[in-house]
C-alpha positions in Angstrom: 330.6 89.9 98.5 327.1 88.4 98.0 326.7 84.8 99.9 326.7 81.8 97.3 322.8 80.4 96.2 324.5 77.2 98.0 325.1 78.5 101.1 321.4 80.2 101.1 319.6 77.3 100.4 321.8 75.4 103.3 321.0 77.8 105.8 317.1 78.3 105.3 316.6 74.4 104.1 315.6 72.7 107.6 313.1 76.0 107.9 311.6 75.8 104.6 311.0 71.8 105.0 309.0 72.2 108.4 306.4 74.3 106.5 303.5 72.3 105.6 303.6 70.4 102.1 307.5 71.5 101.2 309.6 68.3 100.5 312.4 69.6 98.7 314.2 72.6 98.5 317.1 72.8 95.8 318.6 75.3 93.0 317.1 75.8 89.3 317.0 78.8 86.8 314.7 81.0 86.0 313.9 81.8 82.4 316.8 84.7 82.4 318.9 81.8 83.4 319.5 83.0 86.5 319.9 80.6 89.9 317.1 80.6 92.2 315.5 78.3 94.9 313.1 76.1 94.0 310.8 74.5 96.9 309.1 71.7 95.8 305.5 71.0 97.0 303.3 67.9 97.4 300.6 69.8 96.5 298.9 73.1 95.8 298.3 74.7 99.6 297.0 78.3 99.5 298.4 78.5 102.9 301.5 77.6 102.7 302.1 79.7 98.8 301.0 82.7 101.3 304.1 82.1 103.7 306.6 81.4 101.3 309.1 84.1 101.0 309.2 85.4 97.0 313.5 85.9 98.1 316.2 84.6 100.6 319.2 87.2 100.6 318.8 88.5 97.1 318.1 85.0 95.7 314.4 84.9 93.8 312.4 81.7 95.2 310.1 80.1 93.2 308.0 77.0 94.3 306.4 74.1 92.3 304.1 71.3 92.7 306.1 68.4 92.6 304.2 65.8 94.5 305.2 63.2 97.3 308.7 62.7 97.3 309.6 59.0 97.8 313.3 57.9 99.0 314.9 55.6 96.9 
């Protein structure tokens, strides 16, 4: 049985956030409506786009530029 996108994104989350500019990781679709992980950025980094992984456990990752994330 293939591990929920949840419990993916829970498991690699504190990982993905210490790379530079990542401030969110969370779940979206992609246009086939399909669930993937979206890692938002703060800005466009060449560096870190090169260490992102492209999927976690069968789950297609996609990031975007999302800027600074402010708590509320």
């Amino acid at each position: 049985m293939r591990t929920s996108i949840q419990d993916v994104k829970q498991k690699h989350a504190a990982r993905l956030m210490e790379m530079p500019g990542v401030v969110s990781v969370g779940i979206g679709r992609n246009e086939d409506g399909q669930s993937v992980i979206v890692l938002g950025l703060d800005r466009e980094r060449a560096a870190t786009r090169g260490q992102l992984p492209n999927c976690l456990e069968g789950y297609e990752v996609r990031a975007e530029v999302v800027g600074k994330v402010k708590a509320r």
